[in-house]
N, C-alpha and C positions, 0 to 999 in steps of 0.2 A: 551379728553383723550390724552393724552402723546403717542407720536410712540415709539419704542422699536428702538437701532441704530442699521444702516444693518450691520449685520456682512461681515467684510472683509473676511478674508482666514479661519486662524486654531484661535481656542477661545485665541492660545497665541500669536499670532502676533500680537507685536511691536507697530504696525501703531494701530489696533483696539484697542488696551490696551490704550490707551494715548488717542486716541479719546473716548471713555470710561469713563475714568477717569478727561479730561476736561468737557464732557457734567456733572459729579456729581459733577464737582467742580464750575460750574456756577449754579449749583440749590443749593449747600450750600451755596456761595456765597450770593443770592438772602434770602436761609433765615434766614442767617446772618445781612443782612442788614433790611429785614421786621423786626426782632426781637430787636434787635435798636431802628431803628424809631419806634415800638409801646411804647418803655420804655421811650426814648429822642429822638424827630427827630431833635436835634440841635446835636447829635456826628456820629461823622464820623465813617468809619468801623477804619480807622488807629489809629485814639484817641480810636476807643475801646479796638485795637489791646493792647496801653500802658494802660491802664488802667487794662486789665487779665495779663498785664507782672508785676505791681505791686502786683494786689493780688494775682498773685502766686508764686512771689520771693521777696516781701514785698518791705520797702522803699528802695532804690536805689539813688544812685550819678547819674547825669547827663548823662553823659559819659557813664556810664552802660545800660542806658533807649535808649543812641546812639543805640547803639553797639546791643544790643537783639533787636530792631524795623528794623537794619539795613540802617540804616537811617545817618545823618549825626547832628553832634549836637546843628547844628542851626535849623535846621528842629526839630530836639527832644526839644529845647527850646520853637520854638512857637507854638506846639504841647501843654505841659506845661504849659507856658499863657495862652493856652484857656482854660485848662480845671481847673487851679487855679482860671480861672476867673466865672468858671460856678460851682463853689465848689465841685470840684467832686474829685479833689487830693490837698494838701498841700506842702508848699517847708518848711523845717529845716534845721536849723544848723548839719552839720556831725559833732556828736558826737566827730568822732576820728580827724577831722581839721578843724577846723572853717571856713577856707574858699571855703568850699564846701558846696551844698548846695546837700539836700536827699528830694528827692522828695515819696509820700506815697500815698494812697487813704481813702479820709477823710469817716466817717460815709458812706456820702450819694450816692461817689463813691463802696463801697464795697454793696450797695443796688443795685444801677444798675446795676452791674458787677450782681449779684446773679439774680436780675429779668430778665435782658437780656438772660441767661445764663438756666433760668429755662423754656423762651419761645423757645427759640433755642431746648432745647432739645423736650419741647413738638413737635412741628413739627416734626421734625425731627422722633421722636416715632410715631408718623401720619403720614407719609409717609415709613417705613420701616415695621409698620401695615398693608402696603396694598400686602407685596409681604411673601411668601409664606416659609415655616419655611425652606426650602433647600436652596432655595435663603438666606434669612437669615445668615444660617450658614457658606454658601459659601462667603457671606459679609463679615462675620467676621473673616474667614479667609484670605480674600485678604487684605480688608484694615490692618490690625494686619502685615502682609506680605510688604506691603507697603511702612506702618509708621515705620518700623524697617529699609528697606531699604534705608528710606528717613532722618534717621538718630532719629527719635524718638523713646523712652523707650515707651512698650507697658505695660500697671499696672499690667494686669494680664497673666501670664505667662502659664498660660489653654488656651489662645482664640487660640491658635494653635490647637488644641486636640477636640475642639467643634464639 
């Protein structure tokens, strides 16, 4: 069974909030990567990382796949190779200049992307299953809280009000 972290001072210090939020970001982390390796234990979390940046902003220039990975575009190129090589994305011709090339996610990329993505959540529903509906909702308030502070659009504009 899992310890609970010791709390430091007040529920809102600083120090405990961020030791908090590292301990759940190393258990997502973990079932991030379990959920992977059960779909393909040949891709890495960062090639999965480009792989949900296509299927959620579709085919994309080089440079672009840079720049959203944060990454550098030699690094986003042999990212690329590999997974052009494991047919999981495709490289085209840019429509609008031919010497650019748009990289996509073939078939059997948009498969993995969905089955990695349908085990992640399962877990995930199995573990947030085991804690209690206040806890719950108090979750869904921080994280929603969080993710806005950290610069991400929350979908639904209720998880405040929960």
């Amino acid at each position: 069974m899992a310890r609970a972290l010791p709390a430091r001072e007040a529920p809102d210090d600083v120090d405990a909030v961020t030791d908090a939020v590292l301990a759940a970001s190393r258990l997502l982390v973990a079932v991030s990567a379990r959920s992977i390796a059960a779909v393909d234990d040949t891709i890495t979390i960062p090639q999965f990382r480009l792989l949900v940046v296509l299927d959620s902003e579709g085919p994309q220039k080089l440079a672009s796949v840079a720049q959203a990975l944060g990454v550098n575009p030699s690094t986003a190129t042999r990212m690329v190779d590999r997974l052009v090589a494991a047919g999981l994305i495709d490289r085209q011709p840019n429509p609008t200049s031919r010497r650019e090339l748009v990289v996509g996610l073939t078939r059997r990329g948009r498969t993995v992307v969905s089955n990695v993505t349908k085990r992640r959540r399962a877990q995930i529903e199995q573990i947030v299953g085991q804690m209690s509906p206040t806890s719950r909702r108090g979750l869904v308030r921080a994280l929603s809280a969080f993710a806005v502070a950290g610069g991400e659009s929350v979908d639904n504009a209720e998880v405040f009000w929960v």
